[in-house]
Backbone bond lengths (Angstrom), bond angles and torsions (degrees), N, CA, C in turn:
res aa  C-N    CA-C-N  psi(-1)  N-CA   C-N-CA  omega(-1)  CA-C   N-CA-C  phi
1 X - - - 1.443 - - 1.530 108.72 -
2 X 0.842 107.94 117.55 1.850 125.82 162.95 1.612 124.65 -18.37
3 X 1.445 127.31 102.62 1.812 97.95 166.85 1.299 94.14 -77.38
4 X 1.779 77.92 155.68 1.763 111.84 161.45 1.519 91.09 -108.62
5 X 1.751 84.03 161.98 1.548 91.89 165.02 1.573 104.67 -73.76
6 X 0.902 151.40 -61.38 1.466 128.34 156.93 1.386 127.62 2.39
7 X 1.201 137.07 -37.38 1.395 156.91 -163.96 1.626 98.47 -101.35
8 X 0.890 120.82 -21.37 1.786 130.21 -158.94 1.602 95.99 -105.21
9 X 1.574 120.74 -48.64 1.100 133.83 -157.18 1.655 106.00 -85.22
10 X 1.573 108.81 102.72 1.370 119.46 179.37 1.583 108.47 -75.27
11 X 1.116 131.86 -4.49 1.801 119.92 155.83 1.731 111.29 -81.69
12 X 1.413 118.98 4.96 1.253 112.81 -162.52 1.387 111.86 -87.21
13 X 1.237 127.94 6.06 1.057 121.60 150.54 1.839 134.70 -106.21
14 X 1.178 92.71 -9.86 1.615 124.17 177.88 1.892 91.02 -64.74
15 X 1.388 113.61 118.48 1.713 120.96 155.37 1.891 93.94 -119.92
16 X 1.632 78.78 174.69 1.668 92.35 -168.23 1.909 70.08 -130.38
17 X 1.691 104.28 137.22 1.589 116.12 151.02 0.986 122.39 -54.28
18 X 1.715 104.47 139.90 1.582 117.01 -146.19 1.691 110.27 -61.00
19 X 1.926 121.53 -35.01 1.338 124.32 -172.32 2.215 91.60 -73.10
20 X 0.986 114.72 -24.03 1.493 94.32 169.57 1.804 128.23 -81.31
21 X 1.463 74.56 -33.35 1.832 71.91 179.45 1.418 104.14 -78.14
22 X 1.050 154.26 -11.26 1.565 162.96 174.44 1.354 100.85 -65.76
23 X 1.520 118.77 -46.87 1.181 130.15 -161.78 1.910 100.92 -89.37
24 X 1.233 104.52 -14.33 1.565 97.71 178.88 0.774 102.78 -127.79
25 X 1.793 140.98 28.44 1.350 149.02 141.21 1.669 105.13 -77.04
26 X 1.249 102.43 -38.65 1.943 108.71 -167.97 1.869 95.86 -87.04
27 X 1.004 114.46 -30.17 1.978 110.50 166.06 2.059 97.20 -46.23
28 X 1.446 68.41 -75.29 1.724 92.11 -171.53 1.747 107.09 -9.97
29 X 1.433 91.30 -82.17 1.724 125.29 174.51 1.730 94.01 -29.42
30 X 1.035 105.99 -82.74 1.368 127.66 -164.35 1.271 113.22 -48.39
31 X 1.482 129.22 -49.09 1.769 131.24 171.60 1.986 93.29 -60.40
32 X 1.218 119.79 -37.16 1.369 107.89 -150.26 1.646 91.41 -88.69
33 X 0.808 127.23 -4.06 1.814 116.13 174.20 1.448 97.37 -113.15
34 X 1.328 136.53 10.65 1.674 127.83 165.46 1.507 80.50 -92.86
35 X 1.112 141.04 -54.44 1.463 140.34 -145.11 1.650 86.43 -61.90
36 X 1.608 117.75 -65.53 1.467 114.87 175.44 1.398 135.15 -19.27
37 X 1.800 66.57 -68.28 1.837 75.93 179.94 1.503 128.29 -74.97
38 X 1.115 139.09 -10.21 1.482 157.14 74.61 1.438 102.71 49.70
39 X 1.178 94.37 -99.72 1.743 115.39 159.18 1.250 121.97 -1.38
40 X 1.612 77.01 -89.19 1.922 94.31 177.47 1.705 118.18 -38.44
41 X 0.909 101.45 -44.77 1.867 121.80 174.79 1.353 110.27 -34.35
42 X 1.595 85.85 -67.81 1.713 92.63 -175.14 1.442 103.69 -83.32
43 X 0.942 145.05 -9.27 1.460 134.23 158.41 1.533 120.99 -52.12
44 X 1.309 98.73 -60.49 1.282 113.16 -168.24 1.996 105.30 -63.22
45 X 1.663 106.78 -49.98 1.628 119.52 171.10 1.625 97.28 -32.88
46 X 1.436 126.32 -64.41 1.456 139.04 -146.88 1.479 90.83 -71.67
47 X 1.772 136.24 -53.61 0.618 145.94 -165.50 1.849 116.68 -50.70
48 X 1.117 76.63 -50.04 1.701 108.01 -178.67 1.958 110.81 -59.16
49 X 1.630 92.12 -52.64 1.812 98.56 155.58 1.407 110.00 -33.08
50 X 1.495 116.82 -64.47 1.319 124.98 -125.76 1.862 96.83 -89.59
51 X 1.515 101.53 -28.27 1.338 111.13 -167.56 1.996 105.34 -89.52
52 X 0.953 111.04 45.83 1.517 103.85 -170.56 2.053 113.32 -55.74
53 X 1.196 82.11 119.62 1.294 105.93 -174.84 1.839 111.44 110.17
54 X 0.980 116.46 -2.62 1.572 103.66 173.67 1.525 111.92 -116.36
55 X 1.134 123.21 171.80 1.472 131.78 -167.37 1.691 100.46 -104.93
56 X 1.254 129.28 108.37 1.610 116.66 169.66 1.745 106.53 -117.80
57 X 1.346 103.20 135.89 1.613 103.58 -169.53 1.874 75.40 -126.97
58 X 1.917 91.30 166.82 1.591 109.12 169.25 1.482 98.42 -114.05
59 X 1.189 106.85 163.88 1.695 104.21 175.81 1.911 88.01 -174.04
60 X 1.477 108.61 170.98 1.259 143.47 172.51 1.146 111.05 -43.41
61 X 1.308 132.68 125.60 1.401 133.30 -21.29 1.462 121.70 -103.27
62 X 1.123 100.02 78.05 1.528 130.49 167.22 2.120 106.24 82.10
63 X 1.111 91.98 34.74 1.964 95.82 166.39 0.574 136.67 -58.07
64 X 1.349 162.29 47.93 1.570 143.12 174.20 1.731 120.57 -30.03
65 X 1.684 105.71 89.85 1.506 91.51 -174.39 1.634 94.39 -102.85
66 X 2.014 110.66 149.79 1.087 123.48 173.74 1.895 100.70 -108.66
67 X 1.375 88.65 142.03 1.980 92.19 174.23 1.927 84.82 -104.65
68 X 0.910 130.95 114.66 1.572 102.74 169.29 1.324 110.50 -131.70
69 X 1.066 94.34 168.68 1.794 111.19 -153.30 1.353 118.00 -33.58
70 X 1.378 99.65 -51.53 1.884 96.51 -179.04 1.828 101.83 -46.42
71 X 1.091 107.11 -51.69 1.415 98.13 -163.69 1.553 113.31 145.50
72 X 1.242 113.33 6.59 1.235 136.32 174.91 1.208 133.76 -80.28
73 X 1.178 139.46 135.65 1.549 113.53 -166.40 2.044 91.63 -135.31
74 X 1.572 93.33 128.93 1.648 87.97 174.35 1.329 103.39 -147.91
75 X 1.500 108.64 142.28 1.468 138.62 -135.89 2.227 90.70 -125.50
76 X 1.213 96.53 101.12 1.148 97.21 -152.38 1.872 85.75 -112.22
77 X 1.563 107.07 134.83 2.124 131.73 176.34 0.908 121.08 -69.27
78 X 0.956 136.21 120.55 1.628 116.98 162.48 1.299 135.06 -87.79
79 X 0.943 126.56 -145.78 1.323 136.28 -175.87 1.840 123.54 -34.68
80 X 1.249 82.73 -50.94 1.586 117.18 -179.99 1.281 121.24 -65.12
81 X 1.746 109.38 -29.32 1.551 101.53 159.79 1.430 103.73 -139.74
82 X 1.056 143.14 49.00 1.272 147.20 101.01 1.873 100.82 136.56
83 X 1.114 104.54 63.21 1.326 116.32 179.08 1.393 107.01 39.26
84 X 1.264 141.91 66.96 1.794 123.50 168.32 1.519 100.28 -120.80
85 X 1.890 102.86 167.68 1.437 91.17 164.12 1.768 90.40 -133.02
86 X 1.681 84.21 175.38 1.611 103.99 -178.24 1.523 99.68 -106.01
87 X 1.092 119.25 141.47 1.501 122.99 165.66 0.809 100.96 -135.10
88 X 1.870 112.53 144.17 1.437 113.94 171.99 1.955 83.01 -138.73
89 X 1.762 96.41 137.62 1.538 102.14 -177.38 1.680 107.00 -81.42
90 X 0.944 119.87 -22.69 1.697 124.38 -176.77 1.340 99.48 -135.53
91 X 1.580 103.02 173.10 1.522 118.10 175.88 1.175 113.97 -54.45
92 X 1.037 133.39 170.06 1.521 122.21 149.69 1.513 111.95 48.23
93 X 1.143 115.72 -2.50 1.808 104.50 153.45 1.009 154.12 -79.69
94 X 1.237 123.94 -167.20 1.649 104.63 179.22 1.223 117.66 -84.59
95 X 1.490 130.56 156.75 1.370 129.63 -129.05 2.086 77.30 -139.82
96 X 1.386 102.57 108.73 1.538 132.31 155.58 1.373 107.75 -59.47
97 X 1.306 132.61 127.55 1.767 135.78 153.37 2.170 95.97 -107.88
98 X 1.462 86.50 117.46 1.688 102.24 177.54 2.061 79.13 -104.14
99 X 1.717 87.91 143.05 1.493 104.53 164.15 1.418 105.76 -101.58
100 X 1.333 128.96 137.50 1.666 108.03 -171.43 1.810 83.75 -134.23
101 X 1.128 113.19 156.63 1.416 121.65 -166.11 1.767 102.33 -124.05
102 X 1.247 95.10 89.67 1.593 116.07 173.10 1.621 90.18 -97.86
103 X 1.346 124.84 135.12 1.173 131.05 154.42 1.450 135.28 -39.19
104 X 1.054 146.06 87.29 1.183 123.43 176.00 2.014 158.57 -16.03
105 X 1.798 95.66 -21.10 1.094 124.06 153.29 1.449 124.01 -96.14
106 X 1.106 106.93 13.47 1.578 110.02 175.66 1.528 113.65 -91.58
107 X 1.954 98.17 137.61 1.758 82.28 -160.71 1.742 80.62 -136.78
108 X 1.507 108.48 -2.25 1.621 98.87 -175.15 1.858 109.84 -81.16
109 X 1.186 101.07 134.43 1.302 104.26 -173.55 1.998 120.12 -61.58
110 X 1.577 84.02 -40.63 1.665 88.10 177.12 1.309 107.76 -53.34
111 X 1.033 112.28 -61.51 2.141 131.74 -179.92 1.637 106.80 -29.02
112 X 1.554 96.85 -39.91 1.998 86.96 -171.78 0.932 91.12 -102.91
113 X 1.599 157.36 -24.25 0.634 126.89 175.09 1.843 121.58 -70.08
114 X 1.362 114.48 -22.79 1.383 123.58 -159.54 1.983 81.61 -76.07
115 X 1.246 106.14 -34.70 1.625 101.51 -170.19 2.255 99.60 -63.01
116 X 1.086 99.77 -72.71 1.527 101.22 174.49 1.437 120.17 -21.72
117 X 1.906 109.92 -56.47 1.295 98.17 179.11 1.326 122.69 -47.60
118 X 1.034 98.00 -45.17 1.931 105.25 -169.81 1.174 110.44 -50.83
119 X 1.453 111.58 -46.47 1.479 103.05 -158.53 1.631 97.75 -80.13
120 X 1.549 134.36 -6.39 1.419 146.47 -153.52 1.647 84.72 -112.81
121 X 0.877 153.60 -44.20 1.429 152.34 -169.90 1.482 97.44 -73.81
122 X 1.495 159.59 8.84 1.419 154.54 100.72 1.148 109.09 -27.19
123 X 1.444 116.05 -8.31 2.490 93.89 -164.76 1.480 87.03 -121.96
């Protein structure tokens, strides 16, 4: 008969009761979107370095929006949907999607952000 990794794996019979593991599924959840949002913080802070003269705040659900100087405002994705930003040069205009190529293993905040500026220093 065959091992599985199942068969190999000495926690594999070990469960935790269901009101605990619920309760250390929602930790789980919960440390890993402060860590995010975290993130976003220092993204947006670095961003804000990099963009001298524009205003960049983070906010819900996980945005990086830039006001920047020209007068432009771009509302920049993260991770989660595949690094792009939107720019729109005026109010009510038409709304640009830039694809910007942050690596996927990239977790340093300066780094994506130093990538964003660049491609945000065109508007």
């Amino acid at each position: 008969m065959p091992n599985t990794p199942r068969d190999n794996d000495p926690l594999a019979a070990f469960e935790l009761p269901p009101d605990l593991m619920t309760s250390t599924f929602e930790h789980a959840i919960s440390d890993d979107a402060d860590s995010a949002h975290e993130h976003g913080h220092a993204i947006a802070a670095a961003l804000q370095k990099a963009l001298k003269g524009s205003t960049v705040e983070f906010g819900f659900p996980g945005i990086v929006t830039a006001h920047l100087k020209s007068g432009a405002i771009a509302r920049c994705g993260g991770p989660g949907i595949g690094w792009m930003i939107d720019v729109q040069r005026t109010k009510g205009g038409e709304v640009r999607t830039i694809d910007v190529d942050v690596p996927h293993d990239e977790t340093d905040a300066g780094e994506v952000a130093a990538i964003l500026a660049k491609a945000l220093r065109r508007y």
